[in-house]
N, C-alpha and C positions, 0 to 999 in steps of 0.2 A: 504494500500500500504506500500511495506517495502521501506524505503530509503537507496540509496546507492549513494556511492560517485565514481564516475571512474576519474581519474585523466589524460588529454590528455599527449600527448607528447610536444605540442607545442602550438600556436596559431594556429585557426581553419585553414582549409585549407583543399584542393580536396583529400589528402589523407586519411581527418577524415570523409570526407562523409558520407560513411556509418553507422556511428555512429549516427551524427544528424537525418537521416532517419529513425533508427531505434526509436529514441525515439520523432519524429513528427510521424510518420504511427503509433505509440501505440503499437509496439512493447515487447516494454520495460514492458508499464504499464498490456499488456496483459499475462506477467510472474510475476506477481502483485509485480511490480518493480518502485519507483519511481526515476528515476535516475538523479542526478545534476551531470553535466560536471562541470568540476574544467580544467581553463587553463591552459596548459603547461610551464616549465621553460627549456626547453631539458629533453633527457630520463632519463641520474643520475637521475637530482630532482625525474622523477615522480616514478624509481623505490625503491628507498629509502622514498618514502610517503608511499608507498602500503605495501614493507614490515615493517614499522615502523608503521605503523596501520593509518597515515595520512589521508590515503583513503582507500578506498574499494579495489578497482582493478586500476590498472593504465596501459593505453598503452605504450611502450616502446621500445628501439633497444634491440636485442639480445646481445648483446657486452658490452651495461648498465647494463644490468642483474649479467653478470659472473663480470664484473668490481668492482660491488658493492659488491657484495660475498667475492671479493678479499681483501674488507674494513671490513669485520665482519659481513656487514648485510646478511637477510636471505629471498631474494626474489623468488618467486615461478611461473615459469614461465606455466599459464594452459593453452595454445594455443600459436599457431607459427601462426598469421595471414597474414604473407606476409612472402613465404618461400625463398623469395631471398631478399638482402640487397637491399636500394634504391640508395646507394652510386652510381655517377659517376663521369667520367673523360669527361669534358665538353672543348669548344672552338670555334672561328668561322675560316669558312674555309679561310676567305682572312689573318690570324693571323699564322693557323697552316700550309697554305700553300697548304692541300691537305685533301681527306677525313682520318678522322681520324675511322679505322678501327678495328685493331690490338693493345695490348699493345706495340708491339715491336717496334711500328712508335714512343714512347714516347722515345725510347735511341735518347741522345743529347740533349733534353730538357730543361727549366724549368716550374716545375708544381708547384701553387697555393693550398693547399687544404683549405676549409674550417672551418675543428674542427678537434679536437685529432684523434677522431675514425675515421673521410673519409681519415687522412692521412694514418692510421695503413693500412688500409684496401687498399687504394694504393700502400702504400708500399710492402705489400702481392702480390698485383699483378704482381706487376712488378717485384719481386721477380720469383714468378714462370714464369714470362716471360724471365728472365735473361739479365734482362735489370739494377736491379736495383741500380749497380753503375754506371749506363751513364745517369739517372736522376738525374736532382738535383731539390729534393723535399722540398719544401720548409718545414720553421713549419710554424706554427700557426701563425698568426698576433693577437697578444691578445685583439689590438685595434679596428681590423674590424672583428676577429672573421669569420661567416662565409658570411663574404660581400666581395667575393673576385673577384666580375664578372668585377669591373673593373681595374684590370689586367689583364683580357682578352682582354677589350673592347680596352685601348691604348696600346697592345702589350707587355706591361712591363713581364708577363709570355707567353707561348705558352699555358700552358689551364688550369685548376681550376681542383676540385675536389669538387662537391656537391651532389646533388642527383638528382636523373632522370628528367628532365623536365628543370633543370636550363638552361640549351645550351639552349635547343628550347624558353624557354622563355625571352633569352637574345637577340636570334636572333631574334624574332617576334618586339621587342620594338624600337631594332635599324635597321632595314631593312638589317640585314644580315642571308648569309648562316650559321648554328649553328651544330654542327657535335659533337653526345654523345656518350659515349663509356662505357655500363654498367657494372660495378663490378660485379653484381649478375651473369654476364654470363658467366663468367671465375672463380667464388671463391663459392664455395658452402656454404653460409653463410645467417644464419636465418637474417630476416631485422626485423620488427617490432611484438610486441609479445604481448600477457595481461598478465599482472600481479599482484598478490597478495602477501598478506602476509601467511604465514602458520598456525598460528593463525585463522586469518578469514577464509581459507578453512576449516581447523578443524572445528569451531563451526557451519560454515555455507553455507555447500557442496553442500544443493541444492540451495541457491541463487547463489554461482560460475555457477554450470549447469544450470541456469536460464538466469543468464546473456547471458553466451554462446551461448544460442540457441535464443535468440535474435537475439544479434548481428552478428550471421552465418544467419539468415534470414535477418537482414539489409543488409548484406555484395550479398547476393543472389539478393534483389531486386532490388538494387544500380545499381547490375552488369548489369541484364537485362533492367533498363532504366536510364542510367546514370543523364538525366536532371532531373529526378524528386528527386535523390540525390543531384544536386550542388542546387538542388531549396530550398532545407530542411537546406544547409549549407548558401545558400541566407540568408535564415527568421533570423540565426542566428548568420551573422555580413553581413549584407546589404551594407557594403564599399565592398563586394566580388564582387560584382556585375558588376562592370568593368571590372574584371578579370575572370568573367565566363568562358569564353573560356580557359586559361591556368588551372582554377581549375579542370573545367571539363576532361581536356588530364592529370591532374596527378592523377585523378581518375580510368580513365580508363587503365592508366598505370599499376597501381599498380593490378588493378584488373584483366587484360589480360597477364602481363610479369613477376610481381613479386607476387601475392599472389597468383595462380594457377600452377601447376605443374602435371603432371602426375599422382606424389605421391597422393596428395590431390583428382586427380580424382578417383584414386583407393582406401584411405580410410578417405577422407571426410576432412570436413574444418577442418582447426586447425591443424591438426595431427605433432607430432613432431617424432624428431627420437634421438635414445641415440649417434650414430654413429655423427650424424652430430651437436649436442651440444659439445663433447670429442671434433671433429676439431676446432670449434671455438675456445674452451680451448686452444688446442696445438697452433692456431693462435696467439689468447692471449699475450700466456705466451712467445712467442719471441718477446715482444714489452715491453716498461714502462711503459703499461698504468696499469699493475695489481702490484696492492699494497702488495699482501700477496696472500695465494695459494687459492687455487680454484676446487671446488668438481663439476663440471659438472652436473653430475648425479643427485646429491640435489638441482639443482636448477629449474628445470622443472618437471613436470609428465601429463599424460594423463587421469589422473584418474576421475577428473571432465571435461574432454571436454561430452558431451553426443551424442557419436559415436551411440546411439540406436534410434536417433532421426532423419527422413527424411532429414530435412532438415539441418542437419551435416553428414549424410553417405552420404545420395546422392547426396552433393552438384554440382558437374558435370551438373546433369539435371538439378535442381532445378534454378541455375545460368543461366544453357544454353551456358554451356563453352564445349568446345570441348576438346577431352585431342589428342593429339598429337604422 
């Protein structure tokens, strides 16, 4: 068995399901892969381990990718695994007053975000909403970070910015209405991506394609039975078990709203596009989160996804996703 290191984005959680899946069903070891999960510290860290040779491959935001490129490193992005961001704009309805629908219900506001990136990424919106001088967008809290649900809870904001599933999971806890309003569906922007270094693709092309067609088969049988996914993320931190029900709905989230797309059902899991990495860039670069410039183009390629394999062309059936 070869060993490889993937490095998560975070602590375990319904988004990483299909990964635990993939290396409990033998997945992994049946592309003679021995794979050790490495926890996450956010996506910087993991995309700066991967291209710095730390790890192997590392899961990551599309946004930490180009961010870090902007720093001098050299991350490689070979699959776009969730082709919409998971960023949302979150709140409950006795707080905001009404369902929150539209970005444009946000002018008069104030919003909460999260972290650097869910604010960039708000503030995008509500840009092309033209809204975004009748918000007042918070920054960061550097001390809560992105614990910002209770500013929602005693009204101190009208709503947050985190990612899909926070509203619903705020409102299940405190017996209120939760009303989310996803980024992905108004901002055409990659959300979470695998990563390496260019070095390690270089010497070791077919373990990237190895990996790949794994974890395009985890991500395939996750989808068609989600419990036996959050069962495989159970074995591998057992305090989730409480939380079954929420990890489970940010699995199927991700797997029904943001990693599935038309695109993907016409040319298969992973698939990226040069068109929609460049917008990211132009996003980017009207913010202060990029340090220094940034080549798009060099930070992705398709050349190790292996689009010649069942189950990454045909992902559509294979999953049992309908395209739209």
């Amino acid at each position: 068995m070869e060993p490889l290191s993937f490095q998560l984005n975070w602590e375990p959680n319904g988004f990483q399901s299909p990964y635990f899946l993939a290396r409990e069903a033998g997945f992994y070891r049946e592309e003679g892969l021995e794979v050790e999960f490495l926890e996450g510290h956010g996506s910087p860290y993991a995309v700066e381990r991967a291209a710095r040779g730390g790890a192997d491959i590392a899961l990551a935001g599309a946004s930490a990718v180009l961010a870090k490129q902007s720093e001098g490193v050299e991350p490689l992005a070979v699959a776009a695994v969730t082709q919409k961001t998971p960023a949302a704009v979150y709140t409950l309805r006795d707080v905001f007053g009404e369902p929150l629908t539209e970005p444009e219900q946000l002018a008069g506001r104030t919003v909460a975000p999260s972290a650097t990136k869910t604010r960039i990424l708000a503030a995008q919106l509500l840009e092309n909403a033209g809204v975004r001088d009748e918000v007042e967008l918070l920054s960061v809290d550097p001390h809560t970070h992105h614990r910002v649900q209770h500013k929602v809870l005693d009204g101190t904001v009208d709503a947050a910015v985190g990612v899909v599933t926070n509203g619903i999971e705020l409102g299940r806890e405190h017996g209120r209405t939760p009303d989310e309003l996803p980024i992905g569906e108004f901002l055409d922007i990659y959300g979470m991506t695998l990563v390496t270094g260019p070095a390690f693709a270089d010497e070791q092309p077919e373990t990237v394609r190895s990996f790949l067609r794994a974890t395009a088969r985890g991500w395939a049988v996750a989808t068609r039975d989600p419990e036996r996914a959050v069962d495989a993320l159970v074995d591998r931190n057992a305090t989730l078990e409480r939380r079954r029900a929420i990890e489970q709905l940010k699995f199927e989230t991700a797997a029904h709203r943001l990693q599935f797309t038309p695109h993907v059902g016409e040319h298969g899991w992973g698939t990226q596009e040069r068109a929609r990495w460049r917008r990211l860039g132009e996003t980017l670069a009207e913010t202060a989160l990029l340090e220094g410039s940034i080549d798009p183009d060099a930070a992705w390629t398709d050349e190790y996804r292996p689009d010649d394999d069942p189950i990454v062309a045909e992902y559509a059936d294979r999953a049992q996703l309908r395209v739209d």
